[in-house]
FIBA-853173 format. One record per residue (C-alpha): residue number from 1; y negated, z, x. Coordinates in steps of 0.2 Angstrom, whole numbers, plus 2048, in hexadecimal, padded with zeros to 3 digits. Example, Ala and Ser with C-alpha at 12.3 -4.5 7.8 and 13.67 -1.06 7.14 Angstrom:
BEGIN
1/816/827/83E
2/805/824/844
***
This chain:
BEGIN
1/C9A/E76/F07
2/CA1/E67/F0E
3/C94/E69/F1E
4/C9D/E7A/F21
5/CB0/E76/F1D
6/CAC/E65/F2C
7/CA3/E74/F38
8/CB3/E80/F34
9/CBD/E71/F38
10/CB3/E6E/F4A
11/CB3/E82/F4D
12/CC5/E81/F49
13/CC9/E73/F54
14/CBF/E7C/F63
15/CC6/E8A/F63
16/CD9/E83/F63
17/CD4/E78/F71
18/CCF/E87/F7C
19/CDC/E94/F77
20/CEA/E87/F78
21/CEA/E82/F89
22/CE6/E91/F8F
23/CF3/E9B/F87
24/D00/E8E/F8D
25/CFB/E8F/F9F
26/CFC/EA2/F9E
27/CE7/EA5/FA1
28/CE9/EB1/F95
29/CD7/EB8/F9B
30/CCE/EA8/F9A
31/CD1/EA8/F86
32/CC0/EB5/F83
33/CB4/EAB/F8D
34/CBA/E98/F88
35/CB8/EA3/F75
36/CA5/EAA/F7B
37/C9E/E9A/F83
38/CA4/E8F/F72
39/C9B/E9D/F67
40/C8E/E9A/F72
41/C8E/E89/F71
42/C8E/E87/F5D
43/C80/E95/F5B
44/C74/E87/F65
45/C7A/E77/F5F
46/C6D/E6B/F5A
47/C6B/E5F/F4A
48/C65/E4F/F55
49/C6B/E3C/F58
50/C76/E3B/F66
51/C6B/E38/F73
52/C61/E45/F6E
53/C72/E4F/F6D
54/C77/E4B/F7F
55/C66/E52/F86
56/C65/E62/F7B
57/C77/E66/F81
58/C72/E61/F95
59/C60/E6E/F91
60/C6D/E7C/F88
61/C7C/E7D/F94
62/C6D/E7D/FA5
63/C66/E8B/F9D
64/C78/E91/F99
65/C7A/E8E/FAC
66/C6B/E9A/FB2
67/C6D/EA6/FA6
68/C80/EA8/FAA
69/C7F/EA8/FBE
70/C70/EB4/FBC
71/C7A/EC2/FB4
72/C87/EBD/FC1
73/C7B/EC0/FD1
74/C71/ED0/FCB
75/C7F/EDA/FC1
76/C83/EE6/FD0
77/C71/EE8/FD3
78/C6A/EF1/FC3
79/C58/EF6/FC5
80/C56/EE2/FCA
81/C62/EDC/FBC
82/C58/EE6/FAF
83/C47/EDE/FB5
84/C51/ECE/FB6
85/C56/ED3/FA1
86/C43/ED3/F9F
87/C3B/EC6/FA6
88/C4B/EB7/FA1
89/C49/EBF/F8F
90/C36/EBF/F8D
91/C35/EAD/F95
92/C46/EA6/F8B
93/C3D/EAC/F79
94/C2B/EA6/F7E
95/C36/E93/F82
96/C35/E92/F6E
97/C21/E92/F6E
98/C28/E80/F72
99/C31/E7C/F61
100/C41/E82/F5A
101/C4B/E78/F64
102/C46/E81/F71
103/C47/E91/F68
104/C5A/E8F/F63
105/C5F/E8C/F77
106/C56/E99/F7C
107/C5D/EA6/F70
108/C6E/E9F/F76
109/C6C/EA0/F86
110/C67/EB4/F85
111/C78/EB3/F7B
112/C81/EAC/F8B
113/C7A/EB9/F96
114/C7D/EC5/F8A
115/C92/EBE/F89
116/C92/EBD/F9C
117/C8D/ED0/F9E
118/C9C/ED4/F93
119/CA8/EC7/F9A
120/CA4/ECD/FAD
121/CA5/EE0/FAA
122/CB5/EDE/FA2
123/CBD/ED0/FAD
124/CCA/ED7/FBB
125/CC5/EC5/FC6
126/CB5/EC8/FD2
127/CB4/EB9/FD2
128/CA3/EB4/FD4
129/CA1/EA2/FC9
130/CB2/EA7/FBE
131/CA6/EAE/FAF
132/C99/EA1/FAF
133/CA6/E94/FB2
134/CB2/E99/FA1
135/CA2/E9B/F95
136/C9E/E8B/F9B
137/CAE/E82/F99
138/CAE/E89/F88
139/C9D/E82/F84
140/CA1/E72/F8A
141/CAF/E6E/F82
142/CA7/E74/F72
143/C98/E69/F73
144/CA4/E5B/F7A
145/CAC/E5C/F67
146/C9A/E5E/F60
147/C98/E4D/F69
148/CA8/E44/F61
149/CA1/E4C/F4F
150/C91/E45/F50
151/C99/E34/F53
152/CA4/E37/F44
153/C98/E3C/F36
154/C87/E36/F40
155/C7C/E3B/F2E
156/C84/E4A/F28
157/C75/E56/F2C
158/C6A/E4C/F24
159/C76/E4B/F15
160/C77/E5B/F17
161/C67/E60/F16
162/C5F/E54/F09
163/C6E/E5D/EFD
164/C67/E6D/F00
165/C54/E67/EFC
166/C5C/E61/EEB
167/C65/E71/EE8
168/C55/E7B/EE9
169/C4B/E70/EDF
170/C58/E71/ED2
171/C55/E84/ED2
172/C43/E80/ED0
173/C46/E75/EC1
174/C52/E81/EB8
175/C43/E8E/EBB
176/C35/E84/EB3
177/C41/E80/EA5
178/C41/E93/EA3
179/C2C/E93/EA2
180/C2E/E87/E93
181/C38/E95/E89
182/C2A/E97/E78
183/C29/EA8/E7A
184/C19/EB0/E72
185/C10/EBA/E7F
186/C16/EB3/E8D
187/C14/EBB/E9D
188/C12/EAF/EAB
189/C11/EBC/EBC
190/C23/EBE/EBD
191/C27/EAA/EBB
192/C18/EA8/EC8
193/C20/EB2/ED4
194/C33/EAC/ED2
195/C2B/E9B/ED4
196/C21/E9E/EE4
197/C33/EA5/EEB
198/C3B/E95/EE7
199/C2D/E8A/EEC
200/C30/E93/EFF
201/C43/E8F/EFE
202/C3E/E7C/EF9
203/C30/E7D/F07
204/C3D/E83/F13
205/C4A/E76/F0F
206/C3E/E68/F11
207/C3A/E6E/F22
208/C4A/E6E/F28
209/C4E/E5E/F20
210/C3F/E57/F2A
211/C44/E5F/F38
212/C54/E56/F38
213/C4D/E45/F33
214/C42/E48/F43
215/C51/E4C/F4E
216/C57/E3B/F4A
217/C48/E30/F4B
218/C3C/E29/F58
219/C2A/E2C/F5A
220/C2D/E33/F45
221/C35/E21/F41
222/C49/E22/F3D
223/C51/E14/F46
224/C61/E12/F3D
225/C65/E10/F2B
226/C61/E23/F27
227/C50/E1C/F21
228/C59/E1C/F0F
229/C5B/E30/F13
230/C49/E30/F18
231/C43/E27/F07
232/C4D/E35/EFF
233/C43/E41/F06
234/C32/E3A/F05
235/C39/E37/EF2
236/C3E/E4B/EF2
237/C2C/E51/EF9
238/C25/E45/EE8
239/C30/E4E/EDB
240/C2E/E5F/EE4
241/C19/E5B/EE1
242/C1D/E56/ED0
243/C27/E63/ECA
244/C1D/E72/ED2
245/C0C/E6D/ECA
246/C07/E75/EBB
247/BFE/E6A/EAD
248/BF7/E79/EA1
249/BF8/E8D/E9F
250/C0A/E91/E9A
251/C05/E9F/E8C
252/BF9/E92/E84
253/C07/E87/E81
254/C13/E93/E7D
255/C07/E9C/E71
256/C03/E8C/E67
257/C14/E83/E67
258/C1F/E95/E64
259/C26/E8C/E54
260/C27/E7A/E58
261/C35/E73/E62
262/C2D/E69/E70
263/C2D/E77/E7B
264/C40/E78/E7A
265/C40/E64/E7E
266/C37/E68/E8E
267/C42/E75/E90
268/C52/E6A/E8E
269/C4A/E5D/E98
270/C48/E66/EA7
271/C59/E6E/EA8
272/C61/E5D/EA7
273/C56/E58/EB5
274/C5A/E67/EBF
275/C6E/E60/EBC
276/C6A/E50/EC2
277/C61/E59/ED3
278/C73/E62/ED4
279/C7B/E53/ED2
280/C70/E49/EE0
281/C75/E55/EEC
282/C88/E55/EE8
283/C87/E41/EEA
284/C7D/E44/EFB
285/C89/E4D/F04
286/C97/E41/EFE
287/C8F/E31/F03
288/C92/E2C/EF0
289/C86/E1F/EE7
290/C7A/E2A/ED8
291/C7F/E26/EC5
292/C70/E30/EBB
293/C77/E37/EAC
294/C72/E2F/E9A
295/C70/E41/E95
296/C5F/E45/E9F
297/C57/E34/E97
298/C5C/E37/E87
299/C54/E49/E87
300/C45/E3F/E8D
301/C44/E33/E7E
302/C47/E41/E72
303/C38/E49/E7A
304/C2D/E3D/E79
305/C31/E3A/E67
306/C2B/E4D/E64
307/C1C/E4A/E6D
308/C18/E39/E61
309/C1B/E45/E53
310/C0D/E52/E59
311/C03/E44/E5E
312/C02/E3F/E4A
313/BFE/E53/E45
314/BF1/E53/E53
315/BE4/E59/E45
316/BEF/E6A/E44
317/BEE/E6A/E56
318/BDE/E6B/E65
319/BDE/E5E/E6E
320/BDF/E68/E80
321/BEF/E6C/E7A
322/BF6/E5A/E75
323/BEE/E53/E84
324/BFB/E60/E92
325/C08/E5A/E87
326/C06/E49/E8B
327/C03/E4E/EA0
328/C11/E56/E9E
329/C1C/E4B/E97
330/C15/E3E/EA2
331/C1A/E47/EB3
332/C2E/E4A/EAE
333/C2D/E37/EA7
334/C2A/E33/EB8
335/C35/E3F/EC4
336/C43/E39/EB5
337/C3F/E26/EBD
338/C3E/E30/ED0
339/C50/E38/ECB
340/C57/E26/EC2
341/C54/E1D/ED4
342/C56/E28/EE1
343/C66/E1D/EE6
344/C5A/E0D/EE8
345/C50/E0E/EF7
346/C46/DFE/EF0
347/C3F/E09/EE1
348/C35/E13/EEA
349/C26/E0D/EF7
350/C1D/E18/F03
351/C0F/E14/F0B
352/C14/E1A/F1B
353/C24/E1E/F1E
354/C24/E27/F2D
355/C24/E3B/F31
356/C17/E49/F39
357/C1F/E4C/F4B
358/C17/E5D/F52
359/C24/E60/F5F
360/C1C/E5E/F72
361/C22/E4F/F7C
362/C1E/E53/F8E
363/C1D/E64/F99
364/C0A/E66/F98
365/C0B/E65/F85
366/C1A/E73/F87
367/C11/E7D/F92
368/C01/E7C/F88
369/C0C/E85/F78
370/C12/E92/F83
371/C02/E96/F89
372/BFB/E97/F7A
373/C07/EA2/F72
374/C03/EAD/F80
375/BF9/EBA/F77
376/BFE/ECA/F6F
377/BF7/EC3/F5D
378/C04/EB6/F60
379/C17/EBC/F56
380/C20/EB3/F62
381/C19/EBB/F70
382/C1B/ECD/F67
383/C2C/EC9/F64
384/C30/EC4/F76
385/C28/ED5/F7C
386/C33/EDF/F6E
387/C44/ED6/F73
388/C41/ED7/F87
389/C3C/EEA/F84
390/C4C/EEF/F77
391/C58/EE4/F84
392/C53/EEB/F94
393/C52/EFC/F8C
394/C63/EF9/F85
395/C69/EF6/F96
396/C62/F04/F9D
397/C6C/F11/F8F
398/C7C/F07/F94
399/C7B/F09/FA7
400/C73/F1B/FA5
401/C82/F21/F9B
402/C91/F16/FA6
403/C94/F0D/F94
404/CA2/F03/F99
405/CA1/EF6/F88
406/C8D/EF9/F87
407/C88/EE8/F88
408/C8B/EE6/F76
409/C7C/EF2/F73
410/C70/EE2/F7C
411/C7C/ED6/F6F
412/C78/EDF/F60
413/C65/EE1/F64
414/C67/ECE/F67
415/C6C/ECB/F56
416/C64/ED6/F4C
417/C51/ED8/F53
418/C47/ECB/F4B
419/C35/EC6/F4A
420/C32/ED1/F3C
421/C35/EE2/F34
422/C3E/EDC/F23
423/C46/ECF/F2B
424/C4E/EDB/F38
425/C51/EE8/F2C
426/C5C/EDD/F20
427/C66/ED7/F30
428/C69/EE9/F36
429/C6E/EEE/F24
430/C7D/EDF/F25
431/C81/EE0/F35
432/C87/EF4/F35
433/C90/EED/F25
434/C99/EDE/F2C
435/C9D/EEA/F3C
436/CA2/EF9/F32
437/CAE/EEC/F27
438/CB5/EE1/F36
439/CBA/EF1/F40
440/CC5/EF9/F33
441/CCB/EE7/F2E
442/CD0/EE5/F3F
443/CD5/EF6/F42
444/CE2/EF5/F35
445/CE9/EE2/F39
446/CEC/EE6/F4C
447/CFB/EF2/F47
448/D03/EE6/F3A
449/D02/ED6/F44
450/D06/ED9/F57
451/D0D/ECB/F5F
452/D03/EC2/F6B
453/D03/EB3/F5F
454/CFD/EB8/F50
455/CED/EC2/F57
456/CEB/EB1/F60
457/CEA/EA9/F4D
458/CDF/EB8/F47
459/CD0/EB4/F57
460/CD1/EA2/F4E
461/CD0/EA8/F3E
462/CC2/EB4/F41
463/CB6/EA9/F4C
464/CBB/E9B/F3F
465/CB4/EA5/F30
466/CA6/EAC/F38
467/C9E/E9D/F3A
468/C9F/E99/F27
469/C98/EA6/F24
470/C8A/EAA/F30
471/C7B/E9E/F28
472/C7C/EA7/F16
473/C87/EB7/F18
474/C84/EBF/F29
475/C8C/ECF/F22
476/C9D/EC6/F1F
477/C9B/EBD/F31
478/C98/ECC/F39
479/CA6/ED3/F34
480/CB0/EC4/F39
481/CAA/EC5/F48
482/CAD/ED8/F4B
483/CBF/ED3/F45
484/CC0/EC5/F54
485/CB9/ED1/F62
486/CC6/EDD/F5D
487/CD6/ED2/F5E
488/CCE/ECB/F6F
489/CCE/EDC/F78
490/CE0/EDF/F71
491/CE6/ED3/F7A
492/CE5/EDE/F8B
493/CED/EED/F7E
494/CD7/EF4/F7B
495/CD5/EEF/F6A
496/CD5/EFF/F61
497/CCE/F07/F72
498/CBD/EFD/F6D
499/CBC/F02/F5B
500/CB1/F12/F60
501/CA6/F09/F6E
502/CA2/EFB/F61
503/C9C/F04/F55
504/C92/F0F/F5F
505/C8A/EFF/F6A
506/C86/EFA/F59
507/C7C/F08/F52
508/C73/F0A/F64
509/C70/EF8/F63
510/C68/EF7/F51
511/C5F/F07/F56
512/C56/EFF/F62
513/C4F/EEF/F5A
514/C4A/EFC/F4A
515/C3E/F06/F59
516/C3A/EF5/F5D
517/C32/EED/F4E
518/C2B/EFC/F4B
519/C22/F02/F5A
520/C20/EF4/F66
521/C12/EE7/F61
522/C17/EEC/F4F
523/C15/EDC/F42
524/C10/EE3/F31
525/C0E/ED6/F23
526/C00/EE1/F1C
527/BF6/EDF/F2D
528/BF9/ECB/F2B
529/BF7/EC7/F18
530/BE4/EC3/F18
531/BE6/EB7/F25
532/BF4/EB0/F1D
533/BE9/EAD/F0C
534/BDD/EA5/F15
535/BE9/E9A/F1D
536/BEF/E97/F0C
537/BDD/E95/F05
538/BD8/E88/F13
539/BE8/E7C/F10
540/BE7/E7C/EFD
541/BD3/E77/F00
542/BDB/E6A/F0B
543/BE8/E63/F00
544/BDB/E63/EF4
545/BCF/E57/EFE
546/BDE/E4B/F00
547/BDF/E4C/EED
548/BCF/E49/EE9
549/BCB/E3A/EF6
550/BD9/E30/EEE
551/BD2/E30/EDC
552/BC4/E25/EE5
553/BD0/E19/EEE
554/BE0/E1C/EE5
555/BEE/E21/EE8
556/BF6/E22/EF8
557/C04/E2A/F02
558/BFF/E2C/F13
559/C05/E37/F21
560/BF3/E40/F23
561/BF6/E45/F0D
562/C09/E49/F0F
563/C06/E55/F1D
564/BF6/E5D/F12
565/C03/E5F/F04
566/C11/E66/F0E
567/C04/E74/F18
568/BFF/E79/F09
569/C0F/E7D/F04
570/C15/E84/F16
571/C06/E91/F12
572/C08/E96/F01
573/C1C/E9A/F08
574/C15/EA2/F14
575/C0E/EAB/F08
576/C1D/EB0/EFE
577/C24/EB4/F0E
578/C18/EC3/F15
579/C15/ECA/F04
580/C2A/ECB/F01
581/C2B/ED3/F14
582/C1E/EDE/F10
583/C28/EE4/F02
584/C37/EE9/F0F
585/C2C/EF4/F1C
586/C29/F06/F1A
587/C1C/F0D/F0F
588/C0F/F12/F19
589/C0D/EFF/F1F
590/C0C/EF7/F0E
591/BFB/EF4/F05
592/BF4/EEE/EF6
593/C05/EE8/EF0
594/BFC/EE3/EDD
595/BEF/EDA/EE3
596/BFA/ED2/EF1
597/C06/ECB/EE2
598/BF8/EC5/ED7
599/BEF/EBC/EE5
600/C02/EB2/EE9
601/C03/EAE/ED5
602/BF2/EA9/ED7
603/BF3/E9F/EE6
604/C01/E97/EDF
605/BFA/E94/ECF
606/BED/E8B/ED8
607/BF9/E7E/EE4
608/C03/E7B/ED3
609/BF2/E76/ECB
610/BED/E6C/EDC
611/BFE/E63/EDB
612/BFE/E5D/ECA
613/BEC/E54/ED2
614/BF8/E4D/EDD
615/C06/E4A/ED2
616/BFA/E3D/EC8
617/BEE/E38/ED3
618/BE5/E24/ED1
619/BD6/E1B/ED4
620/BC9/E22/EC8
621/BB8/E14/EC6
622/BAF/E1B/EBB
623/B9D/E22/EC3
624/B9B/E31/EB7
625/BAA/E38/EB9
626/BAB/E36/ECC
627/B9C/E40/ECD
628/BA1/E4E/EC4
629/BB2/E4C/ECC
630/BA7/E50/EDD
631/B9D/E5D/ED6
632/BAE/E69/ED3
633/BB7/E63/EE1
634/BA5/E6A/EEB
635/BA5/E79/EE3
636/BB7/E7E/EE4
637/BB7/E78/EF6
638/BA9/E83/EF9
639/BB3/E93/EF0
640/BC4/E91/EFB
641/BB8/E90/F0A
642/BB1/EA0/F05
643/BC2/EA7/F00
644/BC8/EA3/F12
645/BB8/EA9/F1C
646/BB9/EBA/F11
647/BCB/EBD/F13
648/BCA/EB8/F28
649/BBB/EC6/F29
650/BAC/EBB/F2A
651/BA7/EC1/F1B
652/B9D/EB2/F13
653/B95/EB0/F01
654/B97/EA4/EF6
655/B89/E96/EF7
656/B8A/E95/EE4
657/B80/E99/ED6
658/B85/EA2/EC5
659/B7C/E95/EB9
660/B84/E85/EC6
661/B95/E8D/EC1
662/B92/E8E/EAD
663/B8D/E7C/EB0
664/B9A/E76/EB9
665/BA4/E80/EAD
666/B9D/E76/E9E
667/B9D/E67/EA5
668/BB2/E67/EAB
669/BB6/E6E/E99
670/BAD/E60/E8F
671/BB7/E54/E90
672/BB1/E42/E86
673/BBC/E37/E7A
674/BBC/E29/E84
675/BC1/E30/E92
676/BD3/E2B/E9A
677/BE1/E34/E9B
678/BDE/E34/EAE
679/BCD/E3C/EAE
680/BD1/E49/EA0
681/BDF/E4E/EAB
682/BD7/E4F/EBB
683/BC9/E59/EB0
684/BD6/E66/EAB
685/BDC/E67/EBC
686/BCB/E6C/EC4
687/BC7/E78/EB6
688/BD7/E81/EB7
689/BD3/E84/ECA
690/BC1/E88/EC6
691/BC6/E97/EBA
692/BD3/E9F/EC8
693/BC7/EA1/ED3
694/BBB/EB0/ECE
695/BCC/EBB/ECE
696/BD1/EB4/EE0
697/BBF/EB9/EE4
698/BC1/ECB/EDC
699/BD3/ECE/EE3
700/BCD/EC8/EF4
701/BBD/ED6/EF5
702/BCD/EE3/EF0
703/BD8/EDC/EFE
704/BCB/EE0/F0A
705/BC3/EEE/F03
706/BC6/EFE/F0D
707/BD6/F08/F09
708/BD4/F1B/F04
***
């Protein structure tokens, strides 16, 4: 909250230092384009140090510069300007092959074009550099006060962005709180599936936050005193293992403790620690020192009292059973020790503390992205296609029927077309909303406020409250800025002339990127789901070997096992992802939606299992136990390879014989007395894995099975 009031404040602040002046020097016509060019501005602007600031903003207004004097030189030529539509949008969205930074400048500069087309076939002036000039002058001054921002509160999108890891993980705590509710019969799919969404929420926030981290370090090293932010997140990615890893089978707890209250102590326990997550975040984004709460360790003592008691009825109770408690137990004592000292960057050792940079450095690395995304497999390069064919097609209906305020049919196609059928579907929904809403919002206000003065006030308003709301209601921001375009236009005595046009541009506009997504290079999920299980399969086997290697050697955060753990992760989201956009698409696309579902709660029952490995991995000595340890770890490497070849097509058996598998079976089930803690867990683990996988098998042959 505080992030967006200190953006409204900058938005605010912009938009008064370009309709000021120009009101008081009478430029009465430079107000819309001062107003475009700092839109344009805001919608690019970059989370990076200041020198990395300084050379995003030199990138973003050259490319603001080409794409502006383009429109300028090919608007009275139209056959050249629509292949000029063409070509600058296909290569503009192929620029984010590169990385999202690149992505982000290239989506605004469209937008400038886009804002300049508008700006020139409205303006009186014939000015040739008067359009570009304006946008410009609006988009420096904006990134000029971006500038003085950044100096002022140097760390407040990493703040930021750690808060929101916290506020997601909270979620996630309150949700396995919920899974600890002794209920009889319990049904664990739903809770599966509820989990997996909030796992990609937590997956997406840690991304951005590293992503941010990144924009502030050098070669992945922070260089200022933001490595205490950094700790944090390493910290946050620890408890993010911890408390997504599952220890037992739910219903086999809940079956056998439906009576007792230790359930309910977990239960407790992990609400309180979802409290303390809320209350991280809030003391983030203040800059304000961490006090823990007595309430969350005293729910801990109370537990482990109730797990002494059951130790001492352990005869009324299998030992399986008492021995998840205690894992259990085990893994919330330590994130409550994690939660105690996430103000005390001395508590908490890494072994490297440094970050995965993927981003290219020089041109031939660039170039090689682009290249590679070159391909009609790639969705980037199907997506460039779609929005270069729906924008010059959109130009084409505009200049065919003399459309005098058509270019806001290429700005909605901008907006709303999206890589993806659900994703452009939900975006269309709110954008026809938020138009509908803003245009008889506005419609009615023009009347009752008509001096020059007020409207003015209202365009500030308006551009103000659409950018906070954009990021989470783009309905409400729509209609905002509908509102804004409204009282703009009225100030040349057009603003209820435009109701009509608007409306219809709209419509056109979201009409075209629907024939878009779904008849050029089409992306359904169904088409993509098996490679996405594979890909999901392969990382899991891979976080898996990281595991494993550390119970010979001990453990060890490295780089090489965080970027294992957080692929795996990516992937199963990924996973969530397709299977919740398939969901959205028509019918006729959608496929084995059961079996889909089952295979995600499968898949993430299986990371969950992998994690508590992770959550509690050390060096293991003994011989015995090592080999066995290496005997599952070989066969269940050897299913998820199988898993992944099936589901990519190649089709491959299992190298594994029946009577192998009863044995393995055996062996991981009988546990000995004098076994450690350690090894029985790690046991448990592999068994728990080891029984998933004959129902990934099955649901896999369904997958691919032919329909019909």
């Amino acid at each position: 909250m505080k992030k967006t009031l200190r953006h409204a404040v900058l938005i605010l602040i912009a938009f008064l230092g370009a309709i000021i002046p120009a009101w008081s020097y009478g430029q009465i016509t430079w107000i819309n384009p001062f107003i475009l060019g700092i839109i344009a501005a805001a919608l690019t602007e970059q989370n990076d140090n200041l020198p990395g600031r300084v050379k995003a903003i030199g990138l973003t207004l050259l490319c603001f510069l080409i794409a502006t004097l383009s429109v300028e030189l090919l608007f009275d030529y139209p056959w050249l300007f629509a292949c000029g539509i063409a070509i600058s949008t296909f290569g503009f969205i192929m620029l984010g092959a590169i990385s999202s930074r690149y992505a982000t400048i290239a989506f605004g500069s469209l937008l400038i074009a886009v804002y300049t087309m508008i700006g020139t076939s409205a303006a009186q002036s014939t000015s040739f550099w008067l359009q570009p000039a304006l946008l410009l002058t609006g988009a420096c001054w904006y990134y000029l006060l971006s500038l003085i921002w950044l100096i002022l509160f140097p760390s407040q999108s990493i703040q930021q962005s750690l808060s929101d890891v916290f506020l997601n993980l909270a979620d996630y705590f309150d949700l396995k709180s919920e899974m600890f509710h002794p209920v009889s019969g319990l049904q664990i799919q739903p809770y599966r599936i509820r989990e997996a969404n909030l796992n990609t929420a937590i997956v997406l926030t840690l991304n951005q936050c590293k992503a941010t981290l990144l924009a502030h370090c050098r070669k992945g090293h922070l260089q200022t005193t933001s490595d205490h932010f950094l700790n944090i997140y390493f910290l946050a990615q620890d408890i993010h293992e911890r408390i997504s890893s599952t220890h037992s089978r739910y219903h086999d707890l809940t079956d056998h403790f439906s009576r007792s209250d230790i359930l309910f102590r977990f239960k407790y326990l992990l609400a309180e620690q979802a409290k303390a997550c809320r209350d991280i975040a809030r003391v983030i984004t203040a800059n304000e020192n961490y006090q823990h709460q007595k309430s969350s360790a005293l729910a801990l003592d109370e537990l482990q009292s109730s797990i002494q008691y059951l130790n001492h009825q352990a005869k009324t109770i299998p030992d399986t059973l008492i021995t998840q408690i205690n894992y259990l137990f085990n893994n919330l004592t330590t994130i409550e020790k994690q939660l105690c000292n996430i103000d005390s960057p001395d508590a908490h050792q890494f072994m490297e503390g440094e970050l995965s940079d993927t981003d290219p450095r020089t041109l031939r690395n660039m170039w090689q992205r682009v290249r590679t995304s070159l391909n009609p497999e790639s969705l980037l390069f199907r997506h460039a296609v779609r929005m270069s064919l729906a924008l010059t097609t959109g130009y084409m209906i505009l200049h065919s029927f003399h459309l005098a305020l058509g270019y806001w049919i290429l700005l909605t196609t901008l907006f709303v077309c999206q890589p993806n059928f659900s994703a452009t579907r939900k975006r269309i929904k709110l954008r026809v909303i938020g138009t509908i809403s803003g245009l008889i919002a506005g419609g009615v206000l023009m009347p009752l406020f008509s001096s020059y003065e007020t409207q003015l006030a209202f365009i500030v308003f308006s551009g103000v409250m659409f950018f906070i709301f954009r990021l989470n209601k783009y309905g409400y921001a729509t209609g905002f800025i509908t509102m804004l375009v409204l009282f703009c236009f009225n100030q040349s005595g057009t603003g209820m002339e435009i109701i009509l046009p608007r409306l219809t541009d709209t419509l056109i506009g979201c009409g075209l990127a629907v024939i878009a997504v779904t008849y050029i290079l089409p992306d359904w999920q169904a088409n993509r789901l098996p490679q996405v299980m594979a890909e999901a399969m392969q990382t899991n086997k891979n976080y898996l070997d990281q595991i494993i290697a550390q119970y010979r050697i001990g453990k060890q955060d490295t780089l090489r096992y965080r970027i294992a753990r957080r692929n795996a992760h990516d992937q199963d989201a990924a996973l969530t992802t397709a299977i919740n956009n398939m969901l959205a698409e028509p019918d006729k696309y959608k496929k084995a939606e059961e079996e889909s579902f089952r295979f995600l709660t499968l898949n993430h029952a299986l990371l969950s299992y992998i994690s508590a490995l992770g959550a509690h991995r050390t060096r293991l000595d003994n011989h015995v136990t090592h080999r066995l340890i290496v005997d599952a770890h070989r066969t269940i490497h050897q299913h998820l390879d199988v898993l992944s070849e099936k589901l990519l097509g190649h089709h491959r058996s299992a190298e594994i014989s029946i009577p192998e598998e009863t044995e393995l079976k055996a062996r991981l089930e009988a546990w000995r007395e004098e076994d450690g803690s350690s090894v029985k867990l790690v046991l448990q683990q592999l068994d728990l894995i080891h029984r998933i996988l004959p129902e990934l098998h099955i649901l896999t042959d369904k997958l691919l099975a032919p329909s019909g």
